[in-house]
C-alpha positions in Angstrom: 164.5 -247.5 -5.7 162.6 -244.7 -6.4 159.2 -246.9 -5.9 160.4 -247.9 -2.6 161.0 -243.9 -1.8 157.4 -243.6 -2.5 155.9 -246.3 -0.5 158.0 -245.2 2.3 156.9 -241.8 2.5 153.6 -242.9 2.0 153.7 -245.5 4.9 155.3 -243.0 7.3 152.2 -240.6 6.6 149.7 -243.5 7.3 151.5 -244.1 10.5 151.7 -240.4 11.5 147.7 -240.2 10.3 146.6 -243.4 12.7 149.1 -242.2 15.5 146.8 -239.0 15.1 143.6 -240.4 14.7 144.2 -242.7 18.0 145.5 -240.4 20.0 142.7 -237.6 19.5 140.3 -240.7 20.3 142.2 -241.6 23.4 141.8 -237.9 24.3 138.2 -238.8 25.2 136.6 -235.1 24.4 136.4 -233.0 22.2 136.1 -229.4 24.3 134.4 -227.0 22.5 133.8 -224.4 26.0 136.3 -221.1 24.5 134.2 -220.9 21.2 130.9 -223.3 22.4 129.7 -224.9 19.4 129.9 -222.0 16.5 126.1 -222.9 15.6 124.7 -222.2 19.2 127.1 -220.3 22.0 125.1 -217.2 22.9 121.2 -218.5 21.6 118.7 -219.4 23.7 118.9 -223.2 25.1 116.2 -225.4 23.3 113.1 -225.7 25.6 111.8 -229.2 26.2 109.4 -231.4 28.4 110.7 -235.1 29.9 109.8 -237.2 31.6 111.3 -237.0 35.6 112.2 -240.3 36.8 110.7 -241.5 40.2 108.6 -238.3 39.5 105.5 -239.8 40.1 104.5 -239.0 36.4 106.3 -235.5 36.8 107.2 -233.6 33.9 110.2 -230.8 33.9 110.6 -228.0 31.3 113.6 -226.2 30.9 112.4 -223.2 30.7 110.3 -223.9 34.2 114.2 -223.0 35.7 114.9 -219.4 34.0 116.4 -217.6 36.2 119.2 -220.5 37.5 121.7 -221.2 35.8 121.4 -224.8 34.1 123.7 -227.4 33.7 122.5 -230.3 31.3 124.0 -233.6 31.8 123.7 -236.1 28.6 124.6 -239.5 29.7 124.0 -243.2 30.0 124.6 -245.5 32.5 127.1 -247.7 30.3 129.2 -244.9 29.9 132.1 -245.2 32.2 132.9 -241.4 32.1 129.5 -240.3 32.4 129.4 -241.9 36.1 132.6 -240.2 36.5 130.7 -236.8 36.2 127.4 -237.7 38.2 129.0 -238.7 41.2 131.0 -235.1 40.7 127.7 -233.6 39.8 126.0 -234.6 42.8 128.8 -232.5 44.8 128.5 -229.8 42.7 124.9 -229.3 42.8 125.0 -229.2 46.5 128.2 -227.3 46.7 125.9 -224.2 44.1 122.3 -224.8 44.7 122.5 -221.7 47.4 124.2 -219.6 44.2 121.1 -220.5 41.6 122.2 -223.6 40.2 120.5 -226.7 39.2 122.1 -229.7 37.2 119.7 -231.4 35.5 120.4 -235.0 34.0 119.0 -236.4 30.5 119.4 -240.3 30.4 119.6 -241.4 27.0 120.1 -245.1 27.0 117.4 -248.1 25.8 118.0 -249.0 29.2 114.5 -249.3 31.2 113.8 -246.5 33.6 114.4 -249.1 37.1 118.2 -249.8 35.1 118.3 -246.0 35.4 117.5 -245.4 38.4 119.2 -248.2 40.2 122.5 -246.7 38.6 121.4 -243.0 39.6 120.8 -244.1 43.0 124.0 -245.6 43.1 125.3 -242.2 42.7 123.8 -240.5 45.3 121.9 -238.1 42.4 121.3 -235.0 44.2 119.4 -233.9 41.2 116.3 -234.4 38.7 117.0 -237.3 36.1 115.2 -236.8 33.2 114.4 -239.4 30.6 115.8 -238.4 27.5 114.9 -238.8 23.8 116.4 -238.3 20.5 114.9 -234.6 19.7 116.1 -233.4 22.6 119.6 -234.8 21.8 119.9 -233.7 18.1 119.1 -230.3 19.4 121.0 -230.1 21.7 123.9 -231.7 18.6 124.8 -234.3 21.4 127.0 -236.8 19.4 129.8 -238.0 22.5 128.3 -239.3 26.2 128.6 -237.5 28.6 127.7 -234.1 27.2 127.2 -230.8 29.5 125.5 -227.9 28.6 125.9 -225.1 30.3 123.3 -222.5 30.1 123.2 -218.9 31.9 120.2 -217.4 34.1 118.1 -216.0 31.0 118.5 -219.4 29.1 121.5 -218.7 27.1 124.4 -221.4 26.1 127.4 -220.3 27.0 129.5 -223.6 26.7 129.3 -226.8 26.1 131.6 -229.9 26.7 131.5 -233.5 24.6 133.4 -236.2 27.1 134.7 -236.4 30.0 135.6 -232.8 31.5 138.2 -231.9 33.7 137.1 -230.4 37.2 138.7 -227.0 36.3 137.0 -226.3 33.3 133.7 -227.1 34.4 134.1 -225.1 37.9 135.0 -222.5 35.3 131.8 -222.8 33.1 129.7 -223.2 36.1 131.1 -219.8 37.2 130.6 -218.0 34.0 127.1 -219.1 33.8 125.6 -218.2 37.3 127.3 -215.0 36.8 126.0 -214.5 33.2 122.1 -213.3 32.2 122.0 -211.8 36.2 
C-alpha cells in the first residue's frame, strides 16, 4: 500500500511538472522587459555591420543610428509569430519615425536573401532588413524568434523581449526608449 502511496505522489508531481513545462511553452515568450536580461539592461548595444538587403551592396552599422532610438527585430520568415510582429513593425515605424525611431530587422534564417525578401515584401517592410549572422545573435543572447531589442538614443539596452510580444508592452518600451539617453 505504502508503495502504491509513493508512486502516486510521484506521478501526480510528473503531471503537475509536464502541465508546467507545456504550459510555459505554450506561453510563447519569455518577457524579460521589467529587469532586461540581468547581463545587459543599461550597457551599450553591441555595434555591428550587415549586410542591407536590396541595398545595392549597402552595409548598416548600428552605431551609424545613435541618436534614434533602435528597435532590433530577430526573426525568420518560418516563424509564424515573427510575421506577426513585422507587419506591426511596419506600422509602428511609420506611426514614430517623426519621434526618432528606426526599427531595424536582422533575418537570421538559411533561407536565400530573394526567400527573404519576397517574404519582407509581403509585409509591406517600411524598414531596413538586415542579413543576420550568428555573432550578431549570440551577442545579442538571441535564443527564441522573434526577438526585439530595444535600445535608447545613446545606444543603451533598455529591454528586451524573446517571442511574440503584446502591443502594450512594446508601445511601452518603444516609449521608454525614445524618451531615454535624450
Amino acid at each position: 500500500m505504502r508503495r502504491k502511496v509513493i508512486l502516486l505522489v510521484g506521478l501526480i508531481g510528473l503531471v503537475f511538472g509536464a502541465i508546467s513545462f507545456v504550459t510555459g511553452m505554450a506561453a510563447g515568450r519569455r518577457s524579460v522587459t521589467a529587469a532586461a536580461s540581468s547581463d545587459s539592461r543599461g550597457d551599450l548595444a553591441p555595434d555591428f555591420e550587415l549586410k542591407v538587403l536590396q541595398g545595392e551592396g549597402k552595409t548598416l552599422r548600428l552605431s551609424d543610428l545613435r541618436g534614434k532610438a533602435v528597435l532590433l527585430v530577430f526573426w525568420a520568415p518560418w516563424s509564424n509569430p515573427s510575421k506577426t510582429e513585422l507587419e506591426f513593425y511596419s506600422a509602428t515605424q511609420r506611426q514614430y519615425a517623426s519621434s526618432g525611431l528606426q526599427v531595424v530587422a536582422i533575418a537570421l534564417d538559411d533561407s536565400s536573401e530573394e526567400t527573404i525578401i519576397k517574404f519582407a515584401k509581403r509585409l509591406h517592410a517600411s524598414y531596413p532588413i538586415l542579413l543576420g549572422t550568428g555573432s550578431v545573435m549570440d551577442h545579442y543572447q538571441v535564443e527564441k524568434l522573434p526577438a526585439s531589442i530595444f535600445i535608447d538614443r545613446e545606444g543603451h539596452i533598455i529591454a528586451r523581449e524573446s517571442g511574440l510580444a503584446s502591443t502594450a508592452t512594446i508601445t511601452s518600451n518603444i516609449r521608454k526608449a525614445l524618451s531615454e539617453g535624450k
